[in-house]
N, CA, C and O atoms as a GROMACS GRO file, in nm:
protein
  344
    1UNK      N    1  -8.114  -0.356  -3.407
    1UNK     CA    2  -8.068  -0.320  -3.275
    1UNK      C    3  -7.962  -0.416  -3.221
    1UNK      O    4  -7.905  -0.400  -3.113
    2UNK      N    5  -7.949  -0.474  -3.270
    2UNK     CA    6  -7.855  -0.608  -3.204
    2UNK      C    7  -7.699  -0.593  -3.285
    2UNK      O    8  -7.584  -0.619  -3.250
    3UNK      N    9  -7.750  -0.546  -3.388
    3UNK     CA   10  -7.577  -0.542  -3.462
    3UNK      C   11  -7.479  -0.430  -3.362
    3UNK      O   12  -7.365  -0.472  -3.344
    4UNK      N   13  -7.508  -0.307  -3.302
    4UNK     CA   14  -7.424  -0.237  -3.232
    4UNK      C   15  -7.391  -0.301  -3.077
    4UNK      O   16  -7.309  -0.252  -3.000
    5UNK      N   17  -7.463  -0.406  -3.053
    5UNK     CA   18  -7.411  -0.469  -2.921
    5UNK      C   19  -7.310  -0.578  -2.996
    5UNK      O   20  -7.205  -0.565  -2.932
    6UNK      N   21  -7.295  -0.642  -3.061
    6UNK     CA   22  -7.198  -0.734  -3.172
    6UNK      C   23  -7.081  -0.668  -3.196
    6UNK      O   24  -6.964  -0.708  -3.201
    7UNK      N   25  -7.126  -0.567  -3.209
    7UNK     CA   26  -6.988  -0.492  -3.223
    7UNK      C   27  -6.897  -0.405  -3.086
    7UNK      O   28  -6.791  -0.346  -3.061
    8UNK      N   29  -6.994  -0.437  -3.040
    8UNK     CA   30  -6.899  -0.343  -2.923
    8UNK      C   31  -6.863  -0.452  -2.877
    8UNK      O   32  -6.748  -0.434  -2.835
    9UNK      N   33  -6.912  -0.621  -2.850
    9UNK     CA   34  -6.852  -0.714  -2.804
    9UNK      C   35  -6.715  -0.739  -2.844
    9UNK      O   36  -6.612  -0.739  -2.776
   10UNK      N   37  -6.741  -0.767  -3.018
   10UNK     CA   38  -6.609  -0.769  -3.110
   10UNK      C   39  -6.531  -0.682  -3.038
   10UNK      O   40  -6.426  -0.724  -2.991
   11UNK      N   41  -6.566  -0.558  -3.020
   11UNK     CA   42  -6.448  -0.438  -3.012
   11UNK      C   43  -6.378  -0.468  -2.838
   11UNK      O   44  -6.262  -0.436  -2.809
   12UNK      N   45  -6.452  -0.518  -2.763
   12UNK     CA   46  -6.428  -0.561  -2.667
   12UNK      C   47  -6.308  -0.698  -2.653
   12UNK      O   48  -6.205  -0.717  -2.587
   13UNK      N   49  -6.369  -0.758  -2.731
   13UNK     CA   50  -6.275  -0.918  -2.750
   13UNK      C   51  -6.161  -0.872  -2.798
   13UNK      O   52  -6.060  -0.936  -2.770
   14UNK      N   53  -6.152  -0.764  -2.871
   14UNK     CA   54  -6.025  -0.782  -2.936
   14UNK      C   55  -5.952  -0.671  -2.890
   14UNK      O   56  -5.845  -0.654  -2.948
   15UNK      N   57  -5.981  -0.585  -2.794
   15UNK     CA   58  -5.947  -0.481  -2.695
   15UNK      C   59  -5.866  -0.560  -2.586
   15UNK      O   60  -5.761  -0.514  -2.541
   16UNK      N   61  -5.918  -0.685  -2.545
   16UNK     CA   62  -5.872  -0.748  -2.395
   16UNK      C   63  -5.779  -0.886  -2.477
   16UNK      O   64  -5.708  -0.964  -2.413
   17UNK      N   65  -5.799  -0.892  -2.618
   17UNK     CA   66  -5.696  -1.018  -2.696
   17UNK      C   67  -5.537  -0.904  -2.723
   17UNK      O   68  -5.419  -0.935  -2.740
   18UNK      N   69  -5.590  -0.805  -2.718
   18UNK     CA   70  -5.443  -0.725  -2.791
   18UNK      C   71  -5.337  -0.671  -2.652
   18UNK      O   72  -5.214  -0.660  -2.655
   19UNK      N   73  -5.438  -0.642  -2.526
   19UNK     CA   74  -5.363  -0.621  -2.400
   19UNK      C   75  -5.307  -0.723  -2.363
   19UNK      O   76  -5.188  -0.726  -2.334
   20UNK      N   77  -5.429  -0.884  -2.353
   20UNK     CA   78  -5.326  -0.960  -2.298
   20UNK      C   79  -5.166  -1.013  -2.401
   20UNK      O   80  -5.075  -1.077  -2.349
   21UNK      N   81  -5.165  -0.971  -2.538
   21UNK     CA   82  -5.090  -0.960  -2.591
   21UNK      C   83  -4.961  -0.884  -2.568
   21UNK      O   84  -4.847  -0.929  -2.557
   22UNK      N   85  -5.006  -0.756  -2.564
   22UNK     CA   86  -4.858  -0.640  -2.507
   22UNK      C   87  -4.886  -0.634  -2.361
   22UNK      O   88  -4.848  -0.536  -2.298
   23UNK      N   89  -4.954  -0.741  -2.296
   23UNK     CA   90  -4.849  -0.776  -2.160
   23UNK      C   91  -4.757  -0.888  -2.150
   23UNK      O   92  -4.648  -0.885  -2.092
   24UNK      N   93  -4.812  -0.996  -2.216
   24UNK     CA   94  -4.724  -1.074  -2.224
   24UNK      C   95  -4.565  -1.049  -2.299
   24UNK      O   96  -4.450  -1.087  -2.272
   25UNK      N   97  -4.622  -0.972  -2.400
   25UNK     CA   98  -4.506  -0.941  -2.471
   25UNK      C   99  -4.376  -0.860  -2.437
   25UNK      O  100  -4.266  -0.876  -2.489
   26UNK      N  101  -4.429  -0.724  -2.286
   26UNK     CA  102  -4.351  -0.708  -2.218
   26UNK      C  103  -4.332  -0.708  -2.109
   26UNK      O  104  -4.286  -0.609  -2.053
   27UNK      N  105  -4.362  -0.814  -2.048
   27UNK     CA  106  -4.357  -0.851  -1.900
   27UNK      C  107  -4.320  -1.018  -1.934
   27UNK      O  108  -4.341  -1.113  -1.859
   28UNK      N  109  -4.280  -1.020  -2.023
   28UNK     CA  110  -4.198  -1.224  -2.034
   28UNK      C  111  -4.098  -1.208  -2.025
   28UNK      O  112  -4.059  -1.125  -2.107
   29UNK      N  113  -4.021  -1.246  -1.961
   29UNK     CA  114  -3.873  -1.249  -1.933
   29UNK      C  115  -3.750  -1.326  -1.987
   29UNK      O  116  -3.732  -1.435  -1.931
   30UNK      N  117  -3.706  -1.310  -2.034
   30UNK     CA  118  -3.562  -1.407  -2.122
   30UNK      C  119  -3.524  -1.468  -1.963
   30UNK      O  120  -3.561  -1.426  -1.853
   31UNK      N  121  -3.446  -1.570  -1.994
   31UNK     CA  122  -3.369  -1.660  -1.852
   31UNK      C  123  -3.228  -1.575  -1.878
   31UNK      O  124  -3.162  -1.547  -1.978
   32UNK      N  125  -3.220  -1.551  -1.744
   32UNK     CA  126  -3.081  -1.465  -1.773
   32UNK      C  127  -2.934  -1.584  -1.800
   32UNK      O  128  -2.928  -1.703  -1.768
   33UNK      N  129  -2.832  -1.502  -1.867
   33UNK     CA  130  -2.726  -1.600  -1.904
   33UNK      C  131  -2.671  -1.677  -1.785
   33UNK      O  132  -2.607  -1.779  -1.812
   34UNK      N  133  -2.688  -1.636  -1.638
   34UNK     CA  134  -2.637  -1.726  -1.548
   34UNK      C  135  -2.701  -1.851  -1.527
   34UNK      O  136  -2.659  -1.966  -1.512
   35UNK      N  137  -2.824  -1.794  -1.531
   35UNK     CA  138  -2.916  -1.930  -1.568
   35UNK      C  139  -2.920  -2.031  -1.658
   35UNK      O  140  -2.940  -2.147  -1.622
   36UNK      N  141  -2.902  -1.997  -1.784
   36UNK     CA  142  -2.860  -2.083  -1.911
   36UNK      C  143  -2.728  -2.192  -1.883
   36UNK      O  144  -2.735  -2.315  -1.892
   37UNK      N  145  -2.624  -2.124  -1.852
   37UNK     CA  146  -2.524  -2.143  -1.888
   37UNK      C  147  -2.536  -2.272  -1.691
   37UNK      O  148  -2.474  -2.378  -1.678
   38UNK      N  149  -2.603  -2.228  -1.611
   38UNK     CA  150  -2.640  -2.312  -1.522
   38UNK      C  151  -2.621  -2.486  -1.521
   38UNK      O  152  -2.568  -2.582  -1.466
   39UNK      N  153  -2.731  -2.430  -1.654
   39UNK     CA  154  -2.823  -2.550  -1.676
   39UNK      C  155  -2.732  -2.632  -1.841
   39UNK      O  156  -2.766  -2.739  -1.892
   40UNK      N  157  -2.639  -2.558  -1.880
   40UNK     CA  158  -2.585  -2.627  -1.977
   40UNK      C  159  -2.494  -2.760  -1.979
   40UNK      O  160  -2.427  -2.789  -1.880
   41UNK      N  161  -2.493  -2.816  -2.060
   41UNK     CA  162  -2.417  -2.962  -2.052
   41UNK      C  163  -2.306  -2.917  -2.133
   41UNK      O  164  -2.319  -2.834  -2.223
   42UNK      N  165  -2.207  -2.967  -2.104
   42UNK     CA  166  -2.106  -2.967  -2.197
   42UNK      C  167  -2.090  -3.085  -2.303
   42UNK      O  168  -2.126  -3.200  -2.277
   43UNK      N  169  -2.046  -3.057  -2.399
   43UNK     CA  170  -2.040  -3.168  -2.529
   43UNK      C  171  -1.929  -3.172  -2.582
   43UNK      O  172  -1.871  -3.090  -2.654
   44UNK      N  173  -1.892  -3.300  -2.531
   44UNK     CA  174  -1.832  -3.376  -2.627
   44UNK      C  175  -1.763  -3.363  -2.755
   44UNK      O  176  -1.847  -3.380  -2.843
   45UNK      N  177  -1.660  -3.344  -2.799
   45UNK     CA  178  -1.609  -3.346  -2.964
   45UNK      C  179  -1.598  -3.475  -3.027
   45UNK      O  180  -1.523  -3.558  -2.975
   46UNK      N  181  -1.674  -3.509  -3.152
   46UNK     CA  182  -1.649  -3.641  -3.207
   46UNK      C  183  -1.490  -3.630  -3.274
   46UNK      O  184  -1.443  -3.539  -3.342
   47UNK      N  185  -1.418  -3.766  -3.225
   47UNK     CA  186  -1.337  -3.798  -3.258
   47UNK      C  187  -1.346  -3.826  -3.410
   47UNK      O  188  -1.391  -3.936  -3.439
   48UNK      N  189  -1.310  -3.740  -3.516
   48UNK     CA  190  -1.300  -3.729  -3.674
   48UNK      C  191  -1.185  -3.837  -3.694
   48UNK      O  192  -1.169  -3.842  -3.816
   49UNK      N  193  -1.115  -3.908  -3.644
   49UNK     CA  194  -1.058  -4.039  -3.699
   49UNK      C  195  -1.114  -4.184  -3.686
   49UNK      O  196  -1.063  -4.290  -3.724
   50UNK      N  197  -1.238  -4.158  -3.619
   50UNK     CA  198  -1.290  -4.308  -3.620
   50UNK      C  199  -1.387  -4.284  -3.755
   50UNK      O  200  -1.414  -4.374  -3.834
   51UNK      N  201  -1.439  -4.130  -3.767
   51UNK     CA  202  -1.554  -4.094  -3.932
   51UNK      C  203  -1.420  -4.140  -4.043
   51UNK      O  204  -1.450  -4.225  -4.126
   52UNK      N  205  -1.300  -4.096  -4.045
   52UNK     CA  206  -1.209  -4.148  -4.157
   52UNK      C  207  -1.151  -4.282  -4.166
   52UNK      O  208  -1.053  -4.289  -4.240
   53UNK      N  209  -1.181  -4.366  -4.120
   53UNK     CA  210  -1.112  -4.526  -4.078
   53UNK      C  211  -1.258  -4.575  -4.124
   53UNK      O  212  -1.255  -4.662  -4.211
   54UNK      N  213  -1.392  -4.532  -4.080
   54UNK     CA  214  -1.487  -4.588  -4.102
   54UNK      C  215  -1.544  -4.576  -4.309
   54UNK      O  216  -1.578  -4.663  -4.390
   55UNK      N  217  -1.532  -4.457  -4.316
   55UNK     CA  218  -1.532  -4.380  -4.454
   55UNK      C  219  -1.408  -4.522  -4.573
   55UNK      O  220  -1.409  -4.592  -4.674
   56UNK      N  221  -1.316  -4.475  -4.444
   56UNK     CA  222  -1.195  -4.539  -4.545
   56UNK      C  223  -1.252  -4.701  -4.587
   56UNK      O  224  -1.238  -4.744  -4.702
   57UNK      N  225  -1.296  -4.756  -4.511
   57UNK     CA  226  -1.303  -4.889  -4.507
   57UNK      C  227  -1.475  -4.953  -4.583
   57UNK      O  228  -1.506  -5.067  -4.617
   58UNK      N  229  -1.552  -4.831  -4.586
   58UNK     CA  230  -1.633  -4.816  -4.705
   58UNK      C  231  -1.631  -4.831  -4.818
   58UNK      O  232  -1.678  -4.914  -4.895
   59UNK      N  233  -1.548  -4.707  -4.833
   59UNK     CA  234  -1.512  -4.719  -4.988
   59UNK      C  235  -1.372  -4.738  -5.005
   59UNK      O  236  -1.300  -4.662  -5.070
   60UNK      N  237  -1.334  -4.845  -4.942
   60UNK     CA  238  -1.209  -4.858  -5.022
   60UNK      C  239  -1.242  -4.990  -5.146
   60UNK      O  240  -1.165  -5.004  -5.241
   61UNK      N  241  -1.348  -5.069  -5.130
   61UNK     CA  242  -1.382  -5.157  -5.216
   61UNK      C  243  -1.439  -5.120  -5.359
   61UNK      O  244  -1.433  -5.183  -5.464
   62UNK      N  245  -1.496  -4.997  -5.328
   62UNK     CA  246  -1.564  -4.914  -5.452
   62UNK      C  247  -1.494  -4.940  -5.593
   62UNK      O  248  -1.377  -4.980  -5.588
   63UNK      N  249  -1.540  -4.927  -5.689
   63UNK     CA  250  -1.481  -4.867  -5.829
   63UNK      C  251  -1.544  -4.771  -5.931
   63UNK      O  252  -1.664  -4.779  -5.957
   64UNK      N  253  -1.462  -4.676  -5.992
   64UNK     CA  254  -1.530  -4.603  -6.071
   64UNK      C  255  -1.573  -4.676  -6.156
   64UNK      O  256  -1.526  -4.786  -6.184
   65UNK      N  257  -1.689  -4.611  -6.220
   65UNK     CA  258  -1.759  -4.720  -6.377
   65UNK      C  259  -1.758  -4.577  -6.464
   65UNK      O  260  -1.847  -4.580  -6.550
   66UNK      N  261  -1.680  -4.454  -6.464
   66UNK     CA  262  -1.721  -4.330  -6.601
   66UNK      C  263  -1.586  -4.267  -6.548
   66UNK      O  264  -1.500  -4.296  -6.465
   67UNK      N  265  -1.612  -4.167  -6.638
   67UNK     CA  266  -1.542  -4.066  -6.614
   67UNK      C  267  -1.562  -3.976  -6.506
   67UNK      O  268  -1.676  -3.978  -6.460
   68UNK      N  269  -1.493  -3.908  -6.459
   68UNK     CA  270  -1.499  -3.757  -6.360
   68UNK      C  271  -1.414  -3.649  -6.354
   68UNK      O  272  -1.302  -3.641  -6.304
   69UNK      N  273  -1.484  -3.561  -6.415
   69UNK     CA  274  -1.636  -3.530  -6.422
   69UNK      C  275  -1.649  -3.540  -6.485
   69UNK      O  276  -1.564  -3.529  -6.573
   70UNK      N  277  -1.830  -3.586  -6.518
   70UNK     CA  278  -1.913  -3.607  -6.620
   70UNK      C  279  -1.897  -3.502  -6.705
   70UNK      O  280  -1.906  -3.390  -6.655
   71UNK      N  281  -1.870  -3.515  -6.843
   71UNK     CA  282  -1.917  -3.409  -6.951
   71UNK      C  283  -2.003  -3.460  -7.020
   71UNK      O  284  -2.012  -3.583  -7.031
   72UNK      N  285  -2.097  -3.362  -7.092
   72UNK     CA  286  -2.203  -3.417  -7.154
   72UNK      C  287  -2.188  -3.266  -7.318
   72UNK      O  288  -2.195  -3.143  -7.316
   73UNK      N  289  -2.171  -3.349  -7.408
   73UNK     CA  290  -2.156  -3.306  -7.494
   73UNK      C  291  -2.304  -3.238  -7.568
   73UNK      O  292  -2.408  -3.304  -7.565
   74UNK      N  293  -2.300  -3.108  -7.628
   74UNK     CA  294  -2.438  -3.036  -7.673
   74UNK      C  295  -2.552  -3.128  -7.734
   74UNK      O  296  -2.674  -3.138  -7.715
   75UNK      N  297  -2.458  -3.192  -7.818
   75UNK     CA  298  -2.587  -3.308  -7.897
   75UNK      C  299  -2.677  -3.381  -7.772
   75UNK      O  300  -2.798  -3.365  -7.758
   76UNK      N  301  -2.590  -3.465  -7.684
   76UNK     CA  302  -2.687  -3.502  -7.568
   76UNK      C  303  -2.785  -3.442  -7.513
   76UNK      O  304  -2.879  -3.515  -7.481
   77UNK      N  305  -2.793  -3.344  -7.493
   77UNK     CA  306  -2.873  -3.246  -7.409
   77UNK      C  307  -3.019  -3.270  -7.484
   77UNK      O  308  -3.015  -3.322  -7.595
   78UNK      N  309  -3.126  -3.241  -7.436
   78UNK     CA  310  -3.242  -3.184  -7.463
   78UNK      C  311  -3.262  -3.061  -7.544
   78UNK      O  312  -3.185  -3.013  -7.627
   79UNK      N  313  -3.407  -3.008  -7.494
   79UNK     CA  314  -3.428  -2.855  -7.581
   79UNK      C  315  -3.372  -2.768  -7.490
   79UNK      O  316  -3.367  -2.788  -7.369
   80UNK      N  317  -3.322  -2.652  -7.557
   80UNK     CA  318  -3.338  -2.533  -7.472
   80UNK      C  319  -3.442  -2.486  -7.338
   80UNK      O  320  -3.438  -2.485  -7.215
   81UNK      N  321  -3.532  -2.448  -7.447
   81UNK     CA  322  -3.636  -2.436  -7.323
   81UNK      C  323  -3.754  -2.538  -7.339
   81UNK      O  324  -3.838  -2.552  -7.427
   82UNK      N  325  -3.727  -2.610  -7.210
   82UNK     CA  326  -3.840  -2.724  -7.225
   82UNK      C  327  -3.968  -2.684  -7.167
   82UNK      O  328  -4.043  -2.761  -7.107
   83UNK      N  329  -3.998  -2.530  -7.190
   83UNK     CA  330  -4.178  -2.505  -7.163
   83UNK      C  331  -4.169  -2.455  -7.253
   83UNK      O  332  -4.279  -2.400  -7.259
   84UNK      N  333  -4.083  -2.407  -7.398
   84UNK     CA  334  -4.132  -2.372  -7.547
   84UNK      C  335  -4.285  -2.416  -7.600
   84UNK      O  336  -4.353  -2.346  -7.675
   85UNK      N  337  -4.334  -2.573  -7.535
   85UNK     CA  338  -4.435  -2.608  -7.611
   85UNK      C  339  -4.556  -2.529  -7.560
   85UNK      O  340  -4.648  -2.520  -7.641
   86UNK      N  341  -4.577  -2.460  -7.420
   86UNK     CA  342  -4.669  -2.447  -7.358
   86UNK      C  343  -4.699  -2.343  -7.355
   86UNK      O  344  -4.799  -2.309  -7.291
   0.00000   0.00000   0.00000
């Protein structure tokens, strides 16, 4: 006798979980664009010649140690397929 009151609870819980669902879902409101754009900051553009002066002065000490680009000749390589063993 107790399992059909369990279930009508269930059916209940999840009757009043799925409404408050498709109310929220259409009764939430987006902020309209006057509002957004209200509240927006304007930004700034990074000055890209202090990133190239900084870059530059990085690596200008650098040196290559190989070639570029790397080639790697067939003999080097491994197997084909390296899960063949498994």
């Amino acid at each position: 006798m107790k399992r059909p009151k369990t279930i009508l609870l269930w059916t209940l819980l999840l009757i009043i979980t799925l409404g408050a669902y498709f109310y929220l879902l259409v009764y939430y409101t987006k902020p309209s664009t006057a509002d957004v754009d209200a509240k927006a900051k304007k930004i700034t553009p990074v000055d890209l010649g202090i990133l190239k002066t900084d870059l530059q002065k990085q690596t200008s000490g650098l040196e290559v140690n190989g070639q570029i680009p790397v080639t790697v000749n067939k003999d080097e390589l491994g197997r084909d397929n390296p899960f063949a063993g498994f």
